[in-house]
C-alpha positions, 0 to 999 in steps of 0.5 A: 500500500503506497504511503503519499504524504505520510497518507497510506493509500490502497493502490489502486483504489478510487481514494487513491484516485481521489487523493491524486486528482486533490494534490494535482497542481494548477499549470503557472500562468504565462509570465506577462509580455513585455509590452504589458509589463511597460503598459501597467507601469506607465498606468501606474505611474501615471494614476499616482502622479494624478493623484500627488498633482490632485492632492496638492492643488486641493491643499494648496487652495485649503490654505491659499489667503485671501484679501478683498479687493476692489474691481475698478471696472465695476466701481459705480464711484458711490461714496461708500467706501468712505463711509461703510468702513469699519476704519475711519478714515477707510482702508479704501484710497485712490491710486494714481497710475501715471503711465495712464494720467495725461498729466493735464494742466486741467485735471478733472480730478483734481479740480472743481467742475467750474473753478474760479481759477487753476490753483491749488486754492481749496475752493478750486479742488474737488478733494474735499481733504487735500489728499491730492498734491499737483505739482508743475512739471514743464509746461503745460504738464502737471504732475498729480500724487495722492496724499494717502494718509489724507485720502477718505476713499470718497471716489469723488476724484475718480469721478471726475478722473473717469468721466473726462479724463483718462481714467488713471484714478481709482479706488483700491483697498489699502491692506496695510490698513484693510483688517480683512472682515470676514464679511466686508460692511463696504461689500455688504452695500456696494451697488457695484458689487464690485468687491471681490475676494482675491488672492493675497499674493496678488492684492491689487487691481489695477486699471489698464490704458484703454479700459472702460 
């Protein structure tokens, strides 16, 4: 009687049979073809380097910091950006862009629509704090800044910058003022909706030549 195993099998018999058909093994599966080798790991590193490039935009926008700001396109000029901040004076103040300005001896943004006469007399400004310094450059040209520890974000300026002018006024949140709310009292009640939440690497918003 043969001994498989340390198993005593009758020869012959159908336990015999049966025992033989149990330890028969599988046949190995092929190994697999090289062009299938280079296929799964080209799949492979593809779906992880996904995956990595997924992971870190979406932790990189968890975390990104955002400022408001004020789209110049959309401000309606209201005034109350002067009177809405939780700061007085606001965190709101004009920005001069000279490679736009027209360096003007008439500036409508910086004098009255009607004034008496072209000097920096007070009655002549449309600043109702003086926050706008001219100063003269050869002439005709004028060289207009913005005093902005005197500037109360009231856009009367802009106005008249905008309206008659090229524009090189405009309003923009200050955020070495700005305290940043949660929910802004300015946004709360801009007609213009024309502040946004932007990224803190790229604060500002600025007005380029030929924009409306």
């Amino acid at each position: 009687m043969p001994v498989v195993d340390g198993v005593r099998i009758a020869a012959g018999s159908q336990g015999a049979r049966q025992f033989s058909q149990t330890m028969t093994m599988p046949a190995p599966n092929p190994p697999p073809s090289r062009r299938q080798f280079l296929g799964n790991g080209f799949r492979g590193a593809f779906l992880f380097l996904l995956g990595s490039v997924t992971t870190l935009l979406a932790r990189r926008s968890r975390n990104q910091k955002t400022v408001w700001q004020i789209d110049p396109l959309k401000c309606v000029m209201c005034n109350n950006c002067a009177t809405q901040c939780v700061l007085q004076p606001s965190a709101v103040k004009c920005v001069q862009v000279y490679a736009m300005c027209g360096y003007c001896k008439l500036c409508t943004g910086y004098f009255e629509p009607e004034p008496n006469r072209l000097t920096t007399a007070a009655e002549n400004q449309v600043c109702p704090t003086g926050a706008i310094k001219r100063r003269a450059l050869e002439d005709p040209y004028y060289e207009y800044s913005i005093d902005e520890a005197l500037c109360i974000g009231c856009a009367k300026c802009v106005k008249g910058c905008v309206m008659f002018g090229n524009g090189s006024f405009f309003l923009q949140v200050r955020h070495d003022r700005c305290v940043n709310c949660n929910e802004c009292s300015i946004a709360l009640v801009c007609p213009g909706q024309a502040f946004m939440r932007v990224p803190s690497d790229e604060p500002y918003r600025l007005r380029e030549r030929g924009q409306a």
